[in-house]
OpenMM code with the backbone's topology and positions (N, CA, C; nanometers):
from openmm import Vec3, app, unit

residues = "UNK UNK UNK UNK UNK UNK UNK UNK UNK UNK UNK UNK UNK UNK UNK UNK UNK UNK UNK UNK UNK UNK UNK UNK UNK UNK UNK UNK UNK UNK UNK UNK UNK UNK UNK UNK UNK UNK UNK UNK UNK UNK UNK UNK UNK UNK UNK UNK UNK UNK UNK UNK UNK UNK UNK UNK UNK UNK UNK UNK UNK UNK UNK UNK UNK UNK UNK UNK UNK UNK UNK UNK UNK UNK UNK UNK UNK UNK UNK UNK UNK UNK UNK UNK UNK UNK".split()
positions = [
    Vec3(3.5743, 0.5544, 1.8059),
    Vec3(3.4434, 0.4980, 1.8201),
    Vec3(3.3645, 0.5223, 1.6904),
    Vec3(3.3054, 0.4003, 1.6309),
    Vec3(3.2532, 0.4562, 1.5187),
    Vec3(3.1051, 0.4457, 1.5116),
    Vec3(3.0434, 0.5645, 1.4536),
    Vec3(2.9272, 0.6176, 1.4657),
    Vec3(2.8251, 0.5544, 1.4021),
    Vec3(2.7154, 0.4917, 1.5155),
    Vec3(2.5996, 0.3892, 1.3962),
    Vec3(2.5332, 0.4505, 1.3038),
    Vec3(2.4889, 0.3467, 1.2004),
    Vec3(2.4190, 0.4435, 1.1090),
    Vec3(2.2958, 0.4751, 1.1880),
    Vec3(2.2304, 0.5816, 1.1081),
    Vec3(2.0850, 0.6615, 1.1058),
    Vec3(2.0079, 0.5427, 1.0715),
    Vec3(1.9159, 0.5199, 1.1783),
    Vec3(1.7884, 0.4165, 1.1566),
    Vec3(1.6926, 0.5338, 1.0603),
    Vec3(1.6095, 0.4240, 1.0052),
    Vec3(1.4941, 0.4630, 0.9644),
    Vec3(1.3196, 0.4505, 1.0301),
    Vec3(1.3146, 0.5058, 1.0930),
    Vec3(1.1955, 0.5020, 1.1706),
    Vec3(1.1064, 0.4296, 1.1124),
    Vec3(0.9833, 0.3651, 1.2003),
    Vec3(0.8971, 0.2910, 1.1323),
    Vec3(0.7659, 0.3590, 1.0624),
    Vec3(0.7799, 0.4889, 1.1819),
    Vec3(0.6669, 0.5780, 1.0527),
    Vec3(0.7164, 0.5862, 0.9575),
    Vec3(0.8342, 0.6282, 0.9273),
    Vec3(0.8830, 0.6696, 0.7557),
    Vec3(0.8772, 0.5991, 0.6723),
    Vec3(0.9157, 0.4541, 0.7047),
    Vec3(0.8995, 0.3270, 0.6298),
    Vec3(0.7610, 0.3193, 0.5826),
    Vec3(0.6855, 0.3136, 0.6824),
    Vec3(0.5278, 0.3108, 0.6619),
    Vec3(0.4861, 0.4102, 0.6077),
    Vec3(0.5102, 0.5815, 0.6231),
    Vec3(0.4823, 0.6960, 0.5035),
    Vec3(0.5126, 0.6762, 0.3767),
    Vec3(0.6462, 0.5567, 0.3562),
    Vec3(0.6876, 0.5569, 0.2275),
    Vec3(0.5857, 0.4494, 0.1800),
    Vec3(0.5798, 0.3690, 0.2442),
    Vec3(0.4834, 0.2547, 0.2072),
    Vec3(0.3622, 0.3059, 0.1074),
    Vec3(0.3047, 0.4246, 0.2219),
    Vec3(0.1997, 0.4317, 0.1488),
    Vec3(0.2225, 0.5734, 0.0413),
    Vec3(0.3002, 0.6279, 0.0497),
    Vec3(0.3098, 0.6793, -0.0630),
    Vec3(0.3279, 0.6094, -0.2199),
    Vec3(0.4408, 0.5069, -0.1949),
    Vec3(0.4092, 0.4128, -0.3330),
    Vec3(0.2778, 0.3422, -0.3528),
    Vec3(0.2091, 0.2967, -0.2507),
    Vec3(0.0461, 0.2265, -0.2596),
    Vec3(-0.0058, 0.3323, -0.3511),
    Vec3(-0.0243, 0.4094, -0.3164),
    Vec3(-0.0924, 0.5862, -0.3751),
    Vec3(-0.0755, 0.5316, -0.5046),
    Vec3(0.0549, 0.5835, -0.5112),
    Vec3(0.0973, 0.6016, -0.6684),
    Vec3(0.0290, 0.5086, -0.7250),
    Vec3(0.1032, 0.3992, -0.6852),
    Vec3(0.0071, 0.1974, -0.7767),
    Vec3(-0.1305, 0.2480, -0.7911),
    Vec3(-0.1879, 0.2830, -0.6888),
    Vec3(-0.3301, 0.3186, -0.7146),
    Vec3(-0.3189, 0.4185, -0.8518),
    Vec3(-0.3248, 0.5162, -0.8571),
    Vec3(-0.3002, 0.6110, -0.9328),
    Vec3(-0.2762, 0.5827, -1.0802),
    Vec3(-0.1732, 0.5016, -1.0905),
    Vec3(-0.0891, 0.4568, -1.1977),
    Vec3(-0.2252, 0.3195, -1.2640),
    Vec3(-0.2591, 0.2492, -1.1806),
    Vec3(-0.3934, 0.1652, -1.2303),
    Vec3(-0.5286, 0.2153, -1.3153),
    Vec3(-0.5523, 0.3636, -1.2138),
    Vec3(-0.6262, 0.4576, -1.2772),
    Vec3(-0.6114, 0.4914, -1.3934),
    Vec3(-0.5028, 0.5116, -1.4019),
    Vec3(-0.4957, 0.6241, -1.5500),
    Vec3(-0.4963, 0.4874, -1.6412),
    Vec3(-0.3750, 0.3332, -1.5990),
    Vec3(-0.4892, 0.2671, -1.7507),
    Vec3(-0.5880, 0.2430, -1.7485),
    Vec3(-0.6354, 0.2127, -1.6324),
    Vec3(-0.7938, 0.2008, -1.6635),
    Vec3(-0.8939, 0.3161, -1.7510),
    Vec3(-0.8136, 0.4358, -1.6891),
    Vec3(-0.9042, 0.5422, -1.7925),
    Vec3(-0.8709, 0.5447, -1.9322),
    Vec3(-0.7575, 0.4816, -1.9540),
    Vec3(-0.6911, 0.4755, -2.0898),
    Vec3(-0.7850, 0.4093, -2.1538),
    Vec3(-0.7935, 0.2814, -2.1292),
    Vec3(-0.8649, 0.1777, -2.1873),
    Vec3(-0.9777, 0.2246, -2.2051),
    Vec3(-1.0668, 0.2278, -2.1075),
    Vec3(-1.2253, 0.3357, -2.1220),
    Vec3(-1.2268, 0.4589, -2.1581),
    Vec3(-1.1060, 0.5233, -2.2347),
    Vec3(-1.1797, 0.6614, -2.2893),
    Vec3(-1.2706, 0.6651, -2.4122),
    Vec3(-1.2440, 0.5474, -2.4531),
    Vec3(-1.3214, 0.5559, -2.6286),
    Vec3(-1.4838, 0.5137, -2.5938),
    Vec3(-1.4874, 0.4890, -2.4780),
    Vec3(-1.6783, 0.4604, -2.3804),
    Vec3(-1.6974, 0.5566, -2.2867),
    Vec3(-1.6482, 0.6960, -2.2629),
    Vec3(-1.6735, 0.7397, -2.1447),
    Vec3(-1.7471, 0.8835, -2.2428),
    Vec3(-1.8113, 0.9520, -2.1337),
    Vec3(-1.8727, 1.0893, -2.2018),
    Vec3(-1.8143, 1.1721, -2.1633),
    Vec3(-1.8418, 1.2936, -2.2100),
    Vec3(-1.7242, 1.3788, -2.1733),
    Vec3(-1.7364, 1.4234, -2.0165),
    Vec3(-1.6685, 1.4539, -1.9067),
    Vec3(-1.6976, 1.5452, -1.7835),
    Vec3(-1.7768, 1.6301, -1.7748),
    Vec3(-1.8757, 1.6341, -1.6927),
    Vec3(-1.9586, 1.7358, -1.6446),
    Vec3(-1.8564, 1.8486, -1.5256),
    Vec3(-1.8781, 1.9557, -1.5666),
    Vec3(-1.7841, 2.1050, -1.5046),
    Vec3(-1.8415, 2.1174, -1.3629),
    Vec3(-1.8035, 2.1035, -1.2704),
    Vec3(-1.8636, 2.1679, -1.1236),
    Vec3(-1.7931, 2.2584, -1.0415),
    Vec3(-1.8813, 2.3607, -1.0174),
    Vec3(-1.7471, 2.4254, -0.9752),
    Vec3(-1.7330, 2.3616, -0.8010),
    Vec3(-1.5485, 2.3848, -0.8096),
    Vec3(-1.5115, 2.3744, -0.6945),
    Vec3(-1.5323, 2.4183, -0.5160),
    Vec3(-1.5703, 2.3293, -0.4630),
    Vec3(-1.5441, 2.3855, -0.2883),
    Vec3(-1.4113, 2.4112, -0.2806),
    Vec3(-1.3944, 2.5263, -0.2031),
    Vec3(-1.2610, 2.5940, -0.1242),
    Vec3(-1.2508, 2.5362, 0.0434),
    Vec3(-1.1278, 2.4786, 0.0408),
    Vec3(-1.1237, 2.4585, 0.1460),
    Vec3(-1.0201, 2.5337, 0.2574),
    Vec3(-1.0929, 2.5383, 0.3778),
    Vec3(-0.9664, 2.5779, 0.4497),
    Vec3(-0.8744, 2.5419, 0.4776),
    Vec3(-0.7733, 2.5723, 0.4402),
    Vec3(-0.6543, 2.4718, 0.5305),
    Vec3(-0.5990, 2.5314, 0.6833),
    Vec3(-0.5893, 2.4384, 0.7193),
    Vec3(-0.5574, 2.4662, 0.8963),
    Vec3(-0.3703, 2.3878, 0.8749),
    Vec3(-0.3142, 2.5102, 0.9503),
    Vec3(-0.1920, 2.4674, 0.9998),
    Vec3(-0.1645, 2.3307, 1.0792),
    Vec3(-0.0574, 2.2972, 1.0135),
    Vec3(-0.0208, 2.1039, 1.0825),
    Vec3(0.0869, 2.1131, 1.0666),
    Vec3(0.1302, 2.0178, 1.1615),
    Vec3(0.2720, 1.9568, 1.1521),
    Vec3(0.3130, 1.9079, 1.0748),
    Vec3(0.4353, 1.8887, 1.0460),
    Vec3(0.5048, 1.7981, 0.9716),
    Vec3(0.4485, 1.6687, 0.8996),
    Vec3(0.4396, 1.5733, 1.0195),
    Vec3(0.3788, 1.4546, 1.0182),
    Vec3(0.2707, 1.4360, 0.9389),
    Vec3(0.1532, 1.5398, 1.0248),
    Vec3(0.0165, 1.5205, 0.9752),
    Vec3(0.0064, 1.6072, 0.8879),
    Vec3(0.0894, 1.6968, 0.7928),
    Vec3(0.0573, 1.7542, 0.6711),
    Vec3(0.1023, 1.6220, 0.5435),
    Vec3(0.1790, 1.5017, 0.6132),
    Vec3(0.2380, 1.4388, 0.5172),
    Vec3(0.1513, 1.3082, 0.4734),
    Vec3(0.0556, 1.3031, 0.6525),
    Vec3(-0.0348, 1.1671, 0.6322),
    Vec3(-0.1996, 1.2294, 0.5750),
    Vec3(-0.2038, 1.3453, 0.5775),
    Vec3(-0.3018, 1.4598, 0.5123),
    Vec3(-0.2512, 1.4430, 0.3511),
    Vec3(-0.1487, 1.4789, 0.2945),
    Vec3(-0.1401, 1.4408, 0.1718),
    Vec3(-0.1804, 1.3355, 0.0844),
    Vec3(-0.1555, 1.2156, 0.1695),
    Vec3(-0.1686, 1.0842, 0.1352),
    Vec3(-0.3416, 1.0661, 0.1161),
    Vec3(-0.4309, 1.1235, 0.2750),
    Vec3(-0.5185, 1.0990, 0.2306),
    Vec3(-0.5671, 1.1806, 0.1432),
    Vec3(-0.5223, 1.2904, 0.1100),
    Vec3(-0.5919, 1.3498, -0.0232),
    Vec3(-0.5651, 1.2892, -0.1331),
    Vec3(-0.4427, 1.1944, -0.1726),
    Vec3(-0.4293, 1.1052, -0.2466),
    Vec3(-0.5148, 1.0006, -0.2645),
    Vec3(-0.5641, 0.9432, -0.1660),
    Vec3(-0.6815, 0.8082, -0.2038),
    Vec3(-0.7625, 0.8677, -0.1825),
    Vec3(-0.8838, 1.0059, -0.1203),
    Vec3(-0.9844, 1.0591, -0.1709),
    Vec3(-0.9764, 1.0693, -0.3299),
    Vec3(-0.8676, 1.1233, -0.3982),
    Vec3(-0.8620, 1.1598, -0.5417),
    Vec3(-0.8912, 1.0427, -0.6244),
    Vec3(-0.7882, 0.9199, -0.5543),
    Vec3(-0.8356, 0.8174, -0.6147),
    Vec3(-0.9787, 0.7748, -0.6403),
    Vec3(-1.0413, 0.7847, -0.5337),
    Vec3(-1.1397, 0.7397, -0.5115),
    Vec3(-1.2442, 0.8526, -0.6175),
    Vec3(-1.2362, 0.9621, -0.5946),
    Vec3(-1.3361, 1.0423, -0.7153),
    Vec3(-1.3170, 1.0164, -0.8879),
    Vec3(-1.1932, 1.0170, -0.8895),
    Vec3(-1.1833, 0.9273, -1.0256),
    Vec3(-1.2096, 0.8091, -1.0727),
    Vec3(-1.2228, 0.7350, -0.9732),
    Vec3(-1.3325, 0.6085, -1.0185),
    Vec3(-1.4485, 0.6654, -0.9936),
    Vec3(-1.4695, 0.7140, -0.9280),
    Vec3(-1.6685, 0.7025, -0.9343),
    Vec3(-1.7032, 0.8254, -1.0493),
    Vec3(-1.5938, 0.9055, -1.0686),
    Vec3(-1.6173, 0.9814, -1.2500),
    Vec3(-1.5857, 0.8729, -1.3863),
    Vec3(-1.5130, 0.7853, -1.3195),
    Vec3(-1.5010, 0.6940, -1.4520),
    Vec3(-1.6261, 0.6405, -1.4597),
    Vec3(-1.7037, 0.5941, -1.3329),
    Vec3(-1.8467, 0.4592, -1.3860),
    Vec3(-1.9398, 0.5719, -1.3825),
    Vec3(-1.9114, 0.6998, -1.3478),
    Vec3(-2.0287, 0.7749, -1.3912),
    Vec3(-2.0667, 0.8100, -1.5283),
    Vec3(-1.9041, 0.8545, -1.5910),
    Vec3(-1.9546, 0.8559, -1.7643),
    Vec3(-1.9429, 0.7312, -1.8594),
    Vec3(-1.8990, 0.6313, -1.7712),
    Vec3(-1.8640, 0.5231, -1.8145),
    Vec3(-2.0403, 0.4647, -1.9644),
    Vec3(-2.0260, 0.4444, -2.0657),
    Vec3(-2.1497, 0.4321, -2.1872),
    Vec3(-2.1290, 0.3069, -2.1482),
    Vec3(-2.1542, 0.2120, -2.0856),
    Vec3(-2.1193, 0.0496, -2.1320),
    Vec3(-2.2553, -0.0208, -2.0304),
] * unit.nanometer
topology = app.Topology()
chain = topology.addChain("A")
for resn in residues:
    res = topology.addResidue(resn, chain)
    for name in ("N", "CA", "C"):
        topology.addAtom(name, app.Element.getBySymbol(name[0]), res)
């Protein structure tokens, strides 16, 4: 009897999904910051919030990653049009 392959679940498909979205995002960022570094001012220093982290599963430490991925995204644009000189 021969043994079916291993499906790939549709969360995983969809975790992977958006892990490459991330990246694209990410990867857009940095040329965009490329292009605008010779107009931007330098960073203002703040210091950091500490956060707690609370124990999670598997799953939701992986869809927790992701969104810390498009929060990040998202602060690096609004630091780009903040020092943005134009």
């Amino acid at each position: 009897m021969e043994k079916e392959p291993q499906r790939q679940s549709q969360v995983d498909d969809q975790l992977m999904y958006l892990e490459a979205s991330s990246k694209m995002l990410h990867e857009g960022i940095d040329r965009l910051f490329d292009r605008l570094a010779g107009v931007l001012r330098p960073p203002e220093l703040s210091p950091a919030a500490e956060e707690v982290e609370t124990e999670l599963v598997h799953l939701a430490k992986r869809i927790k990653g992701y969104g810390d991925s498009v929060k990040s995204a998202a602060y690096r644009v609004e630091d780009i049009l903040n020092r943005l000189e134009l």
